[in-house]
FIVO-548996 format. One record per residue (C-alpha): residue number from 0; residue in one letter; z, y, x. Coordinates in steps of 0.001 Angstrom, whole numbers. Each point is the difference from the previous one (the first is absolute). Example, Ala and Ser with C-alpha at 12.3 -4.5 7.8 and 13.67 -1.06 7.14 Angstrom:
<sites>
   seq   type         z         y         x
     0      a      7800     -4500     12300
     1      s      -660      3440      1370
</sites>
This chain:
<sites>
   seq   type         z         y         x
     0      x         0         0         0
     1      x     -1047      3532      1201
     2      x      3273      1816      1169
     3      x     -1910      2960     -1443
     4      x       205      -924     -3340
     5      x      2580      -285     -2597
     6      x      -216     -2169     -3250
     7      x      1433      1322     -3235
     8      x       189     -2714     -3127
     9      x       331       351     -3284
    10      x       962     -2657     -2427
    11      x       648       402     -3620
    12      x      2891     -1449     -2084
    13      x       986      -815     -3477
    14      x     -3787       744     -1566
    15      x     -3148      1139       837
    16      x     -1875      3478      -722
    17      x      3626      1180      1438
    18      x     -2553      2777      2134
    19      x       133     -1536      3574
    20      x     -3724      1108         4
    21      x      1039      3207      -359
    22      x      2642      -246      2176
    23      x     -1693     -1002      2805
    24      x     -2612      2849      -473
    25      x      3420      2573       214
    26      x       987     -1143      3011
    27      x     -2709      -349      1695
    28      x      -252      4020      -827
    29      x      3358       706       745
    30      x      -819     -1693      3163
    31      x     -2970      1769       558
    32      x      2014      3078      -657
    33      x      1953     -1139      3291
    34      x     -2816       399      1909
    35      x      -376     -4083       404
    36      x     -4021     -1481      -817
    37      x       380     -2577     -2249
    38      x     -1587     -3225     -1596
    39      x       795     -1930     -3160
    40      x      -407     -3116      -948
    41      x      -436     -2368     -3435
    42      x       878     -3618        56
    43      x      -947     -1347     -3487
    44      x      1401     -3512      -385
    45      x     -3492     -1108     -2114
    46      x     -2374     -2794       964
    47      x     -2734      2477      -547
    48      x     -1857      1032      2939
    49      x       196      3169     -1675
    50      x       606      1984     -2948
    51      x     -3878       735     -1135
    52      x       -21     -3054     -2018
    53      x      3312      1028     -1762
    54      x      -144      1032     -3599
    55      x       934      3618         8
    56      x      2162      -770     -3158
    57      x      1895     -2960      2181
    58      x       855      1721      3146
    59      x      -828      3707      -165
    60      x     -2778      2261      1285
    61      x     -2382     -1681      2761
    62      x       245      2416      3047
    63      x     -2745       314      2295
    64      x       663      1018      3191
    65      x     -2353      2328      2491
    66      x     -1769     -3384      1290
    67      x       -66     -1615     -3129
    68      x      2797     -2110      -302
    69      x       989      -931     -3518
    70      x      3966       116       251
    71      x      3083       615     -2129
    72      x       166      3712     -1624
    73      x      3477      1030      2349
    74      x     -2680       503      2426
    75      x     -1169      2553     -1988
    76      x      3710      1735       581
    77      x        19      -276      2951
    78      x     -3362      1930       727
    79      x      1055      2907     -2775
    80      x      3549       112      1834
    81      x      -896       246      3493
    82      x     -4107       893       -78
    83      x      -407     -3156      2105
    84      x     -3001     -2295      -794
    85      x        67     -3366      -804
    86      x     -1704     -2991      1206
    87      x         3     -3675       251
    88      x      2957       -21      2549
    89      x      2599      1545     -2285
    90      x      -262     -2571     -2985
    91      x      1553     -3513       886
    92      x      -740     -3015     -2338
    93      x      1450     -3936        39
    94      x     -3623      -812      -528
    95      x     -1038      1997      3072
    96      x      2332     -1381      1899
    97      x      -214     -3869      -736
    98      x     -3827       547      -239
    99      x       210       966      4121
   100      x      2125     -2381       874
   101      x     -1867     -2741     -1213
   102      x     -2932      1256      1229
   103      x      1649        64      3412
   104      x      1189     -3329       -68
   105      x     -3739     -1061      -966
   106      x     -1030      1743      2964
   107      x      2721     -1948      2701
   108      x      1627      3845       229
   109      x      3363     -2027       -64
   110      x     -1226     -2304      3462
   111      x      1134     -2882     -2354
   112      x      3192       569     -1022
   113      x      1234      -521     -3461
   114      x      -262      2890     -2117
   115      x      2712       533     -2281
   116      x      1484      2533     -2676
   117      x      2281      1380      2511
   118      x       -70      1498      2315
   119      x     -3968       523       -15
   120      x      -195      1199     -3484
   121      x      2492      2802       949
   122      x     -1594       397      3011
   123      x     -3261      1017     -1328
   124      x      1590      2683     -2041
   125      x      1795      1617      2774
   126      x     -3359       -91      1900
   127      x     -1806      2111     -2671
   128      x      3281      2459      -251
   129      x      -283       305      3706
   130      x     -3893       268      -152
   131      x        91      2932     -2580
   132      x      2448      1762      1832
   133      x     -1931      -190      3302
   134      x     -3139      1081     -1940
   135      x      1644      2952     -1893
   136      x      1895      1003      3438
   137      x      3110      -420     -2388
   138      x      3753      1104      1223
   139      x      1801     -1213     -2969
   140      x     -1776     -2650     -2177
   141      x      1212      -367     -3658
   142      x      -647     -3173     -1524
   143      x       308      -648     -3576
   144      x       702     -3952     -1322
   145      x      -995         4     -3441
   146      x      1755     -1558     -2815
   147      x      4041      -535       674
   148      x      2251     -2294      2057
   149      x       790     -2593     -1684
   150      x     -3911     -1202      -642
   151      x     -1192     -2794      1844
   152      x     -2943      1202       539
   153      x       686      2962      2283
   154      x      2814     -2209      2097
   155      x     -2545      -187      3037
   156      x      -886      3793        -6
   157      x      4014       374       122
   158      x        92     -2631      2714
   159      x     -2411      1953      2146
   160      x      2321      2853      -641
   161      x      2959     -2023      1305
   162      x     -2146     -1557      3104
   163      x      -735      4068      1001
   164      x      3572       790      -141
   165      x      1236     -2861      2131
   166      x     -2538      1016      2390
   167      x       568      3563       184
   168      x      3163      1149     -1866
   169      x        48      3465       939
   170      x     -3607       680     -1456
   171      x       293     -1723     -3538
   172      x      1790      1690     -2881
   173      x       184     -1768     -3801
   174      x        26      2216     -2845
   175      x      1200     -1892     -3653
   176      x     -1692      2258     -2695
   177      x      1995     -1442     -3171
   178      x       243      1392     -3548
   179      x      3694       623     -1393
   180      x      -197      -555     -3627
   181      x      1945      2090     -2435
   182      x       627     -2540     -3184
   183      x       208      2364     -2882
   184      x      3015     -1874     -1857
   185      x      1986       432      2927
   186      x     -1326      3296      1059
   187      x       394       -63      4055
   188      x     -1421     -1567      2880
   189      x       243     -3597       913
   190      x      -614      -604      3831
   191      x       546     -3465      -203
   192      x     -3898     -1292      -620
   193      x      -287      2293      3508
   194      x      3263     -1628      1548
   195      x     -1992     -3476     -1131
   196      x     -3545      1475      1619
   197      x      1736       931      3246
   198      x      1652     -3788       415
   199      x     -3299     -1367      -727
   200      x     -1506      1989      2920
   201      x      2637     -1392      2343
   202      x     -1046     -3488     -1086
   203      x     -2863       899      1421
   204      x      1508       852      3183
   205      x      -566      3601      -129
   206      x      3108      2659      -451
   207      x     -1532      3292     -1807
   208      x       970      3241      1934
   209      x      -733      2389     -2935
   210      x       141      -735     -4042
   211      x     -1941      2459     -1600
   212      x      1453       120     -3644
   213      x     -2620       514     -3071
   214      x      1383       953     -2889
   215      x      -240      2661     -2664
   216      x      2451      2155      1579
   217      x      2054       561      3206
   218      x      1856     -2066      1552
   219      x      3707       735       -57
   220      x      2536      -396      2572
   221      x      1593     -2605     -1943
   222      x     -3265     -2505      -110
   223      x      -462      1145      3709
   224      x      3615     -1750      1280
   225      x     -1301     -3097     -2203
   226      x     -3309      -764      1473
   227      x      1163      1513      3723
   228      x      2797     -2947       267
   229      x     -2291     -2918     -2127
   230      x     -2891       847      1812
   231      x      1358       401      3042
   232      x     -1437      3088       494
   233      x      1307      3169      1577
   234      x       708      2625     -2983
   235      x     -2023      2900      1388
   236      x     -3053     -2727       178
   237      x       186      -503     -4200
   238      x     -2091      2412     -1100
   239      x      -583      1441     -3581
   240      x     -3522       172     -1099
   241      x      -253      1224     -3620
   242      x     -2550      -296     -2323
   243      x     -2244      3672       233
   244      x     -2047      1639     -2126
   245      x     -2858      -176      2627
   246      x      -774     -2735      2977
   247      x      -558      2925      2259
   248      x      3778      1108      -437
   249      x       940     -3396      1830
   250      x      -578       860      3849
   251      x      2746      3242     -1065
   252      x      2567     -2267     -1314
   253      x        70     -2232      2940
   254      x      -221      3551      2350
   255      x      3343       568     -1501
   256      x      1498     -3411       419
   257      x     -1136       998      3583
   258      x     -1735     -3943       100
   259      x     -2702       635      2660
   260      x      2804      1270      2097
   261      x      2187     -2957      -395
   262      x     -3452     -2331       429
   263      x      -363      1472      3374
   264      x      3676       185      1518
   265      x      -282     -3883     -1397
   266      x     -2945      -410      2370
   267      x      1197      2192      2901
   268      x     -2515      2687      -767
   269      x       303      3849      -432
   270      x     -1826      2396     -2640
   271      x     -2542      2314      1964
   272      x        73      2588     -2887
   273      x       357       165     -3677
   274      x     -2679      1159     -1997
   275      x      -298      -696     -3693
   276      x     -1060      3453     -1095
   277      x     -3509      -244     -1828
   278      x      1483     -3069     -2019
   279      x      3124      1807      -928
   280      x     -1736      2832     -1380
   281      x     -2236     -2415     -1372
   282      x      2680     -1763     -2254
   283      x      1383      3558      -734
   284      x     -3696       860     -1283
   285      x      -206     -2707     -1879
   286      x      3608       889     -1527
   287      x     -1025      3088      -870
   288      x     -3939      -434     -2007
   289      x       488       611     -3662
   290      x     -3494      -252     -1239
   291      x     -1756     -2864     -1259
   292      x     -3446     -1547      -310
   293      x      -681     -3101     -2237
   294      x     -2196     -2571      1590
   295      x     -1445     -3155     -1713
   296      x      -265     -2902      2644
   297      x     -2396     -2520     -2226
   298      x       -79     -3541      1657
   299      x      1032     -3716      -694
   300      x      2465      -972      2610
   301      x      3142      1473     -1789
   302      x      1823     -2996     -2015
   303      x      1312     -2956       919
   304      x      1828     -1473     -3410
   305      x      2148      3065     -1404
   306      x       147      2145      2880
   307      x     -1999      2580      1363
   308      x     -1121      -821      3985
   309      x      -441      3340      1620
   310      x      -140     -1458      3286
   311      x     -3234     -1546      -729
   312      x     -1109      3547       939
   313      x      2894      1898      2508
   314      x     -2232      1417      2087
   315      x     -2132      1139     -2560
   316      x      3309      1866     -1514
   317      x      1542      1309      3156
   318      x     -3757      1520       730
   319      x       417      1847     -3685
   320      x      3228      1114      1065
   321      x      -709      1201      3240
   322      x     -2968      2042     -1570
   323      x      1617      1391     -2339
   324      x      3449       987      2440
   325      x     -2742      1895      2464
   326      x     -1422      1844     -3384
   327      x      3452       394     -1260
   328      x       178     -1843     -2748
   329      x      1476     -3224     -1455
   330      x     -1737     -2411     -1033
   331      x       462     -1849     -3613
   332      x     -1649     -3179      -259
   333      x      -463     -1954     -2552
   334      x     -1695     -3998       848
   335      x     -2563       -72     -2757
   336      x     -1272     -3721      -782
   337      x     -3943      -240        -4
   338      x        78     -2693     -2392
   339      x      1049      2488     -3270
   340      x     -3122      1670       972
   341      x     -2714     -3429      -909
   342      x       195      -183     -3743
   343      x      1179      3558     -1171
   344      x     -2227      2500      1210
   345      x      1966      2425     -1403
   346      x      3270      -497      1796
   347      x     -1969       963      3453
   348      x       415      3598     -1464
   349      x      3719       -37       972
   350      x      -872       734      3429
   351      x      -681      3574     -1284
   352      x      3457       594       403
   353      x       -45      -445      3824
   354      x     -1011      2577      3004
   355      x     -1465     -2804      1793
   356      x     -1268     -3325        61
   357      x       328     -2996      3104
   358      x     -1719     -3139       -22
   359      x      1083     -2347      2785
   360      x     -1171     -3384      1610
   361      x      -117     -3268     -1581
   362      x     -2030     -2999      -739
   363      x     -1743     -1850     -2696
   364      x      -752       457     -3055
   365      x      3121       482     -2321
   366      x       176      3499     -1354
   367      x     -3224       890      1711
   368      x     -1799      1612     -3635
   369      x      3225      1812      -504
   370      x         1      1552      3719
   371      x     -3545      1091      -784
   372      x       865      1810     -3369
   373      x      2700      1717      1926
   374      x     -2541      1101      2844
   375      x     -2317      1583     -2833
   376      x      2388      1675     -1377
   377      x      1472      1928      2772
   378      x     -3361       467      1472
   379      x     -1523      1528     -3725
   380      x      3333      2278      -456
   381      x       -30      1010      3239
   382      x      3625     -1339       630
   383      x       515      -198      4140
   384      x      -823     -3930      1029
   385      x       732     -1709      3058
   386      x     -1457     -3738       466
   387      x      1331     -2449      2651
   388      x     -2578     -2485      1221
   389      x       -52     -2355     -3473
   390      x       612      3389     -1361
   391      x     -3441      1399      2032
   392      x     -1508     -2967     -1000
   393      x       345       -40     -3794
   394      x      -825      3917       121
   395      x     -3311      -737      1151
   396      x      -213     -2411     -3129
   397      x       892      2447     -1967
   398      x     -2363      2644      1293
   399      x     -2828     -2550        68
   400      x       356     -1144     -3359
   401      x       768      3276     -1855
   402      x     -1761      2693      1772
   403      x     -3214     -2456      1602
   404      x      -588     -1988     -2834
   405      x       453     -3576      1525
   406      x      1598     -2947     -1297
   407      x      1733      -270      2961
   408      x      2996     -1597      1837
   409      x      1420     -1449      3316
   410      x      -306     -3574       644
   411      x      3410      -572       510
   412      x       890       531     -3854
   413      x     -3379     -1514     -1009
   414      x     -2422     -1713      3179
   415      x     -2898       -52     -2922
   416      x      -261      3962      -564
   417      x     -3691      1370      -747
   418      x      1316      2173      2696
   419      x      2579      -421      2372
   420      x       750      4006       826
   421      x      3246     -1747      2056
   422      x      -718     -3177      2024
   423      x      1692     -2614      2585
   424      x     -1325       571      3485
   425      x     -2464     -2875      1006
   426      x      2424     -1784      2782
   427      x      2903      -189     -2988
   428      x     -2435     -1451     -2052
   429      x       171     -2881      2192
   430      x      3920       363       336
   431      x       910      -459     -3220
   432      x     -2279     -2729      -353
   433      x      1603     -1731      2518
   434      x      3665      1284     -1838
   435      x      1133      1773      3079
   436      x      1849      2548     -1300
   437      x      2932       922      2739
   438      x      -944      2669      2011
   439      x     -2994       300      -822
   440      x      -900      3095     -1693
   441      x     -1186      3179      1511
   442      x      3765      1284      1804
   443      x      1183      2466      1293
   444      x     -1178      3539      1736
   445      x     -3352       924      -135
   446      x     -2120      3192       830
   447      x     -1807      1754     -2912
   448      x     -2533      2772       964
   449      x       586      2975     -2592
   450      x     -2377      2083     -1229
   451      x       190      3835       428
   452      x       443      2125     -3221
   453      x      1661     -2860     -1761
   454      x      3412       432     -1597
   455      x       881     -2858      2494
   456      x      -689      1676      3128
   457      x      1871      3027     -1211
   458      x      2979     -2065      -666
   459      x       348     -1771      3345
   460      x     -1174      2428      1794
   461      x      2696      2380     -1327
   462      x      2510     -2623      1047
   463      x     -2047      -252      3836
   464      x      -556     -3050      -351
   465      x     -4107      -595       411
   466      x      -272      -755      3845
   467      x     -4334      -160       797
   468      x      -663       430     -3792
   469      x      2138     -3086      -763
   470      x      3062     -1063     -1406
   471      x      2010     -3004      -443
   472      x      1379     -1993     -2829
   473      x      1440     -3377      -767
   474      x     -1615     -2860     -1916
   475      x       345     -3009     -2017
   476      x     -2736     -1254     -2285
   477      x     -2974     -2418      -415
   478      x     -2499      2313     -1571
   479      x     -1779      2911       296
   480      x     -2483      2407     -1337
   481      x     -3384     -1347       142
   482      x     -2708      2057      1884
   483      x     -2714      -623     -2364
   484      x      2293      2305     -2966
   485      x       459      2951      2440
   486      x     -3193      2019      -733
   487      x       135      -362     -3882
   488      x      3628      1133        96
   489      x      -294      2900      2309
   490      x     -3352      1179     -2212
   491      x      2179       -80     -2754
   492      x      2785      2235      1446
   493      x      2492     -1790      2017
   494      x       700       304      3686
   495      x       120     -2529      2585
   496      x      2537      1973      2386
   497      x       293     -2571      2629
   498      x      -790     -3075       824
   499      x      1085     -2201      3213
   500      x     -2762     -1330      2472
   501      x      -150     -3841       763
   502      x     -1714     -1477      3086
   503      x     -3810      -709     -1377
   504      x      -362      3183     -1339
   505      x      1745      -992     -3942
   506      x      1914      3134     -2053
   507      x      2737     -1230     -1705
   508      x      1165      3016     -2194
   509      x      3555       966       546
   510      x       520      3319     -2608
   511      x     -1756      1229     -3028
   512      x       602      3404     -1728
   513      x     -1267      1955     -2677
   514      x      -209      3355       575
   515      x      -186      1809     -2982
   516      x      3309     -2099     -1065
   517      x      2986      2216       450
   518      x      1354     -2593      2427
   519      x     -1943     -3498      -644
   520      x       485     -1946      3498
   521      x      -130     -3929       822
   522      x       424     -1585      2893
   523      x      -929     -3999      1273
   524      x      2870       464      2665
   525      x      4004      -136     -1081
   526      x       935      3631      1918
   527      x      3505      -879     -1688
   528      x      1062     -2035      2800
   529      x      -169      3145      2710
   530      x      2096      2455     -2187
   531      x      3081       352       912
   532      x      2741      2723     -1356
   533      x     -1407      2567      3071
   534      x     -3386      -171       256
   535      x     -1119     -1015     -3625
   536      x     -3563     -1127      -644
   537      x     -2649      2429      -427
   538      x     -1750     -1928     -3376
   539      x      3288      -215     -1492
   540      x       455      3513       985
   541      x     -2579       862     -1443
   542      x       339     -1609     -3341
   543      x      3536      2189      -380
   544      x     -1509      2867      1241
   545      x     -2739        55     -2681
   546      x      2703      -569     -2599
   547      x      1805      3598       779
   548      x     -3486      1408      -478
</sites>
């Protein structure tokens, strides 16, 4: 292990969805804030490779990371936290893991000795936690083990854990993020399911050196004395960490518990400086915005039996937000069901009562006619639309349909269309075919050229960020807009404003606008995934912007 580098851990207790994704993100700022370069880490205890063949509804939003990894959605935190991007190093999978090692035994990388659960499965996660931190020139590495202690399945990511503390004591620290529940017919906190968290951790041979305590409000001194002598944990390392009205507020609270301090006496480092002024007057901005706009976000990927998933779209909602906070506004969203839109033509007239409309990503073809309506609608009463690559995608329907005349449609939602305005590229043809569908979509960052005069270029280059007439977006999808539609559209009114540039010479069309549209805009990229609270994203921008008129 690099003497450089120190290992932070964090482990949840009692349940999940406790916010250890969003506790590693805050201290890797805090950190930051030290003056330390930092890495994180996700170790997701699934047999999936990764999480692109997840259901969004299952597990959560489907991150994609600057290189196109498809990875758990706390990676997604961790960028908007500390403006770091992601890649294939910082997301950690059983499947990855037991897929190399076998691999390597197939390929006599063992010189013959029996492979076995441990050490070597442990051993191949502490060589891609040492890996990443080499390749992000990482100080202080955060890792995050998903799930809690307790589950089998993430006993080998803990055992890792353990293995880098016995071999370098001084440089390992274990956090225990664990809810404290406040039963309502006894009205105060019980630490005991924490007390019962923390002895499960030691059964795994590792002693926490900080509980961070999630509940709905402070801790008091009185639950501090409980968990400091059943944890075994030093008082001043229990720290309080309150539910807040925004995410953002998080990297404060633990500035005042004075946590990144403690994390670095623990590992015999210093702070260089402090420095959490733009985010401090960025949570007092956001504090202090009274006005409102009402935004429609009309998808399919919201329920899952009687609840409401928003974080089949979190990146999609923290780019709103962060949008709105750099227009000063709030936003008010309301997650509007494209199904209600099919059979009652009618009810798509509700959306009159919002300042702007969002269509994000998704795939096939359930809800697909009531997406459309909502697209027609916004674009006929001029309401301010944003689409997000499915959203780009069924625009162009839309457009092609109503305004061209064609009985049109993309393959994906029907492969017999008269004509297929949205198609698969010719190599996935031959991938789904073959029903290869892990990694194997069009990921990640690519370059679009932008066209000059375009509401596009405006935006991004407002934000500086066209570098040789191009800028860069993330991906994820199958299909695209087919070359042979681009002339009838464009004669009809709509503009191709850029489009990215493959090897033999092929356009594949990354934005569309319309520019007599008070703000019509659609993109085949997901620009969500590179806002973060600072530097929001220019289309989202945009959108607001238009809304305040």
């Amino acid at each position: 292990m690099s003497e450089k580098t120190k290992y932070i851990f964090v482990i949840g207790g009692v349940m999940s969805s406790v916010g250890k994704g969003i506790t590693t993100a805050s201290i890797g700022k805090t950190l930051q804030s030290k003056g330390y370069s930092v890495c994180m880490v996700k170790c997701d205890m699934y047999v999936n490779v990764d999480a692109g063949t997840i259901r969004p509804t299952e597990h959560g939003e489907v991150f994609v990371g600057e290189d196109g990894i498809e990875a758990d959605q706390d990676l997604g935190n961790y960028e908007r936290f500390t403006g770091i991007a992601s890649t294939r190093d910082n997301y950690i999978t059983t499947g990855q893991i037991y897929k190399t090692v076998i691999e390597k035994e197939r390929n006599l990388e063992y010189g013959g000795e029996d492979v076995e659960v441990v050490p070597d499965i442990p051993n191949e996660i502490i060589r891609r936690i040492k890996e990443a931190s080499v390749k992000n020139n990482s100080e202080i590495t955060i890792i995050e083990i998903g799930g809690t202690v307790g589950e089998y399945q993430n006993l080998l990511f803990l055992e890792a854990a353990r293995m880098m503390h016995l071999e370098s004591p001084g440089s390992v620290v274990f956090i225990l993020v664990s809810y404290i529940p406040i039963p309502k017919t006894v009205g105060e906190m019980k630490t005991k399911p924490t007390q019962y968290a923390a002895r499960s951790l030691n059964s795994a041979g590792i002693q926490a050196d900080f509980v961070l305590a999630r509940a709905e409000k402070h801790l008091d001194e009185k639950r501090k004395e409980k968990l400091s002598i059943f944890c075994n944990v030093p008082i001043e390392n229990i720290i309080s960490a309150p539910d807040v009205d925004s995410i953002y507020e998080v990297p404060l609270n633990f500035e005042k518990e004075d946590l990144a301090n403690k994390i670095l006496k623990k590992v015999n480092l210093t702070p260089r400086k402090t420095n959490l002024k733009e985010w401090r007057e960025l949570v007092e901005k956001i504090k202090s915005i009274k006005n409102q706009i009402k935004i429609a976000v009309v998808g399919k990927y919201f329920a899952t039996g009687d609840f409401v998933l928003s974080d089949s779209y979190i990146s999609v909602i923290e780019a709103i937000k962060h949008a709105c906070w750099a227009n000063n506004v709030n936003p008010d969203l309301t997650w509007v069901n494209s199904k209600q839109f099919e059979n009652d033509l009618n009810s798509v007239k509700t959306l009159s009562q919002y300042d702007a409309i969002i269509v994000p990503g998704g795939f096939g073809s359930r809800g697909i006619e009531g997406i459309i309506n909502a697209i027609k609608y916004a674009r006929e009463n001029n309401i301010p639309f944003l689409g997000l690559c499915f959203g780009m995608q069924l625009a162009v329907v839309e457009f092609a349909r109503n305004i061209c005349g064609l009985e049109a449609n993309s393959t994906e939602i029907n492969k017999n269309t008269k004509n297929p305005v949205i198609d698969v590229l010719p190599e996935q043809k031959q991938v789904l075919e073959n029903s290869r569908y892990g990694a194997t979509m069009r990921l990640g960052a690519y370059p679009a050229i932008l066209k000059q005069g375009t509401k596009i270029y405006e935006l991004y280059k407002n934000f500086d960020l066209i570098k040789d007439n191009k800028i860069f977006e993330r991906h994820r999808h199958r299909y695209e807009m087919n070359p042979k539609f681009i002339n009838t559209l464009e004669e009809k009114g709509a503009i191709f404003s850029g489009y990215h540039l493959r090897k033999d010479g092929t356009k594949l069309m990354e934005f569309i606008e319309l520019p007599k549209h008070k703000f019509f805009v659609a993109t085949q990229a997901h620009p969500e995934f590179k806002s973060n609270p600072l530097n929001p994203s220019p289309l989202f921008y945009g959108l607001v912007k238009s809304c305040l008129g």
